[in-house]
N, C-alpha and C positions, 0 to 999 in steps of 0.2 A: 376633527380628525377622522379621516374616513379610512384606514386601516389596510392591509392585504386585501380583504374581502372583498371592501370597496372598489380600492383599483382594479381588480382581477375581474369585476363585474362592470365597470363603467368601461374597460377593455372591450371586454364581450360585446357588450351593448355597439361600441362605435365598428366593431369589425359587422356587426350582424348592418346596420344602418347603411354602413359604403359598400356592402355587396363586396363580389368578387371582382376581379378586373375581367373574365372571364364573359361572364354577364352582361357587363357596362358596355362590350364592346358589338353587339349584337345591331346590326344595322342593315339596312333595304338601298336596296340602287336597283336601278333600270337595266342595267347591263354588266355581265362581269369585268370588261374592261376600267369600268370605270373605280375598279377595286385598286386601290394602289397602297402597297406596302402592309400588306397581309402577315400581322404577327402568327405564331404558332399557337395556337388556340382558340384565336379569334373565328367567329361564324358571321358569315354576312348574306344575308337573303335578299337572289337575286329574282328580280322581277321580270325574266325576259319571255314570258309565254315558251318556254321548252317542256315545262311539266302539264301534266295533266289538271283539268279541272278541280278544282279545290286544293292544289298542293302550289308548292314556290321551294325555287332549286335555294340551295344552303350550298355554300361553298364556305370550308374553313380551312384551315392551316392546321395541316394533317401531322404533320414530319418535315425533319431538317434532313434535306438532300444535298447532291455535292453542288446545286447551283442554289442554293438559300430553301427558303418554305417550299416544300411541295403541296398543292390545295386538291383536297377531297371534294368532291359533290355528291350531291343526293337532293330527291325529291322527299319533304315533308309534308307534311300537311299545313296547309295555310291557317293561320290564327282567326277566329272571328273577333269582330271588333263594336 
């Protein structure tokens, strides 16, 4: 019998393990074109040499406009690996 506690805790555990969707959806392309179908909060890091040394453009889904997603950019800092 694993009680309130339990469930309310084994809850916790499984939202903490699958992340956000927010998160999950973080991905790298060559080119912004090749972004298709860009939900609103999604970020996808594009590789196309526009930014400066050490950085890589982020492009995500800013706002809902009168033609679907409008997409934000910016140059971040590149991750080391």
């Amino acid at each position: 019998m694993i009680g309130k506690f339990g469930c309310c805790f084994i809850l916790v555990i499984d939202l903490m393990l699958s992340g956000s969707p927010a998160h999950a959806m973080i991905d790298q392309v060559p080119r912004e074109q090749d972004i298709v179908d860009l939900r609103l909060g999604q970020r996808v890091q594009v590789d196309d040499g526009t930014c400066p040394q050490g950085q890589i453009k982020e492009v995500s889904g800013a706002r809902m406009g009168p033609n679907g997603i409008e997409r934000a950019r910016k140059c971040i800092p590149r991750k080391k690996k």
